[in-house]
C-alpha positions as CSV (number, residue, x, y, z in Angstrom):
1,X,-44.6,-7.2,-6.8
2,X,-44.2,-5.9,-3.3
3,X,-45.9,-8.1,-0.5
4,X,-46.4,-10.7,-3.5
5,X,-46.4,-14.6,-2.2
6,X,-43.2,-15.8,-2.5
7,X,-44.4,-19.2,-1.4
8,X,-41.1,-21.5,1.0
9,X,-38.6,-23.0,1.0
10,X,-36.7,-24.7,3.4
11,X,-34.0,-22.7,5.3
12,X,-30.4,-23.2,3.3
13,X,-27.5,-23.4,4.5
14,X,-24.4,-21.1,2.9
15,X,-21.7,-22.6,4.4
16,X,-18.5,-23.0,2.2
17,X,-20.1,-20.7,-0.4
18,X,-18.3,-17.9,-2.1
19,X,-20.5,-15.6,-2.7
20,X,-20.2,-12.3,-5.0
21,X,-21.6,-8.7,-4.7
22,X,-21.6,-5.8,-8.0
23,X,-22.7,-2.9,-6.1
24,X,-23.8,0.3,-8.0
25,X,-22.7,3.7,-6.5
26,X,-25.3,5.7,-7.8
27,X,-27.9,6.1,-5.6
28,X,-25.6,5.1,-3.0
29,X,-27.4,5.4,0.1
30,X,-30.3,2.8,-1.1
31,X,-27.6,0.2,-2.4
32,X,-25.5,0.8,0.4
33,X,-28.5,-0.3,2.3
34,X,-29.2,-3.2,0.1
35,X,-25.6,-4.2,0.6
36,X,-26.0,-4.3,4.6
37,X,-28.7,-6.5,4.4
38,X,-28.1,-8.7,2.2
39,X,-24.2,-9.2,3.7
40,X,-25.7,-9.7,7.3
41,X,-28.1,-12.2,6.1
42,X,-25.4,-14.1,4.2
43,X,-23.7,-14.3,7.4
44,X,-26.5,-15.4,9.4
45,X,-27.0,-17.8,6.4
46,X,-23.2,-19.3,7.4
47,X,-21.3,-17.9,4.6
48,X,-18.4,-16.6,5.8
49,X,-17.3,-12.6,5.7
50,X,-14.2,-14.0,3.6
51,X,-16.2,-15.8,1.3
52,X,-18.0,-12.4,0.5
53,X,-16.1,-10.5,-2.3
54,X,-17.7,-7.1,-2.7
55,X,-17.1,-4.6,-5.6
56,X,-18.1,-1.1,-6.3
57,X,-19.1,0.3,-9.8
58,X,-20.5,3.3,-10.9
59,X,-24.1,2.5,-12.0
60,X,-26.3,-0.2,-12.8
61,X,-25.2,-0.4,-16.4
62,X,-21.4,-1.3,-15.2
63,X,-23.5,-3.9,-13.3
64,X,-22.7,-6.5,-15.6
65,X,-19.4,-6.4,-16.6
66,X,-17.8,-6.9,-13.1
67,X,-20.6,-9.8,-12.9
68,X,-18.6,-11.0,-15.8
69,X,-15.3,-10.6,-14.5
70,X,-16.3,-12.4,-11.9
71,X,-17.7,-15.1,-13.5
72,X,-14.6,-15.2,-15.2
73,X,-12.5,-16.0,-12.3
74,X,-14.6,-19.2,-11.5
75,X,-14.7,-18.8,-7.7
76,X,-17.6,-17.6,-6.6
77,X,-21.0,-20.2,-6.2
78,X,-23.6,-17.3,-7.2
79,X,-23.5,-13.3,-7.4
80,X,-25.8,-10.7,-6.4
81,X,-26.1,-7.4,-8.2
82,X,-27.1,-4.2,-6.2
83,X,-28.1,-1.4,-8.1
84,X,-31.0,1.8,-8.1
85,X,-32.9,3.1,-11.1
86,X,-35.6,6.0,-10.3
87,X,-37.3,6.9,-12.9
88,X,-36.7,10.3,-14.3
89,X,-39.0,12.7,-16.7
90,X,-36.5,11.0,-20.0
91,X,-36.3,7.2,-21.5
92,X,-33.1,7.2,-19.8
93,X,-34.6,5.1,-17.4
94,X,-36.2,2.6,-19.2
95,X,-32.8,2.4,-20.9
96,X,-30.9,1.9,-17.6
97,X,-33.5,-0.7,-16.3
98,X,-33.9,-2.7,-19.8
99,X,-30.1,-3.2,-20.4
100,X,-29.3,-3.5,-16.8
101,X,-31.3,-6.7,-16.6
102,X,-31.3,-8.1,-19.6
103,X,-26.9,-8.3,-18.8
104,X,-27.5,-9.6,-15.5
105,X,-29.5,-12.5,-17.1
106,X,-27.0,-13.0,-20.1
107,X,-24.0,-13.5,-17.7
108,X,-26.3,-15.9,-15.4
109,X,-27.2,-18.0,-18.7
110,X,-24.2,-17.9,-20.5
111,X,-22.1,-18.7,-17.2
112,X,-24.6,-21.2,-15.8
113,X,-24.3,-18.8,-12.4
114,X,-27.0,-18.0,-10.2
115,X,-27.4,-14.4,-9.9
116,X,-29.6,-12.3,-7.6
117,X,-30.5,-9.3,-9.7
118,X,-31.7,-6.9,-6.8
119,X,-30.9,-3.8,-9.2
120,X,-33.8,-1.8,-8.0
121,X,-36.7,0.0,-10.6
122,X,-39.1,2.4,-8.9
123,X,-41.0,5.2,-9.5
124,X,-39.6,7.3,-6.5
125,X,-37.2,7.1,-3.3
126,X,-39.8,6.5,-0.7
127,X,-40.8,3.5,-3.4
128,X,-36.2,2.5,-3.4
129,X,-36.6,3.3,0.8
130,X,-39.2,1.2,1.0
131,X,-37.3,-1.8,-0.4
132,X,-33.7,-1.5,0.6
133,X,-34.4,-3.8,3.3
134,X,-36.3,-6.8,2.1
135,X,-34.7,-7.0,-0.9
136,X,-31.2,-7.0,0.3
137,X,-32.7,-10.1,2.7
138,X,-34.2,-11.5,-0.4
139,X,-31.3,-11.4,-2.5
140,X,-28.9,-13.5,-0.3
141,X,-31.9,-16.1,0.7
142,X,-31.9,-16.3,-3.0
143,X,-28.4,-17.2,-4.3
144,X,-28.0,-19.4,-1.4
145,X,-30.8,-21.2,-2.4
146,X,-29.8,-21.4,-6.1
147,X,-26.2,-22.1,-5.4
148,X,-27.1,-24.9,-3.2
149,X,-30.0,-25.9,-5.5
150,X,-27.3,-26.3,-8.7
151,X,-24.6,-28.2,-6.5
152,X,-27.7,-30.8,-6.3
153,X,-28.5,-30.8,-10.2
154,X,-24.9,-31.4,-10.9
């Protein structure tokens, strides 16, 4: 929910994480927006810009299979995915937004990962324009968190 309360959490610290991006290209000027913001706050988080691997794919339903082939590798300590769904006049995107999420959350599960699923679901642009920002801040605050948060539990 936008302006919802989020509640705190103490500043973390990303240093020495690898960190792992699966951006969408469709709608590329709002997740290439979501991508800016969330990199720059990884860095001011302390990861470092070659601890940041950052892929392209074509939409948000490609989304999770690069998360997986990621996963695969077993290098990085989280992943974010970056993706835009506007809703259309078809089911299409109810589609797109359903399976979308439901992947992200069945790699993060199945691979015990933390992953920031930032794949945008508005009615509109100005709702997508709106957001870009925050939630590419958002998403990095949050795998750093998780990641470190895991390291603890295990």
């Amino acid at each position: 929910m936008f302006g919802a309360e989020k509640g705190r959490a103490e500043k973390q610290g990303g240093k020495g994480l690898v960190i792992g991006i699966v951006q969408a290209r469709f709608n590329q000027s709002i997740t290439d927006s979501l991508a800016r913001a969330c990199k720059a706050e990884l860095l001011a988080l302390g990861v470092e810009e070659k601890d940041i691997e950052h892929v392209l794919v074509p939409g948000a339903l490609e989304i999770p299979v690069a998360l997986q082939a990621l996963a695969e590798k077993n290098a990085c300590d989280a992943l974010i995915a970056l993706g835009c769904v506007i809703r259309g006049e078809t089911y299409h995107f109810e589609l797109v937004a359903n399976e979308s999420a439901a992947g992200v959350n069945r790699i993060s599960l199945d691979y015990q990962l933390p992953i920031a699923n930032v794949i945008l679901t508005t009615e509109n642009l100005e709702q997508a324009i709106a957001r870009q920002t925050d939630k590419g801040v958002d998403a990095a605050r949050v795998v750093v968190e998780m990641a470190n948060l895991l390291d603890d539990l295990s």
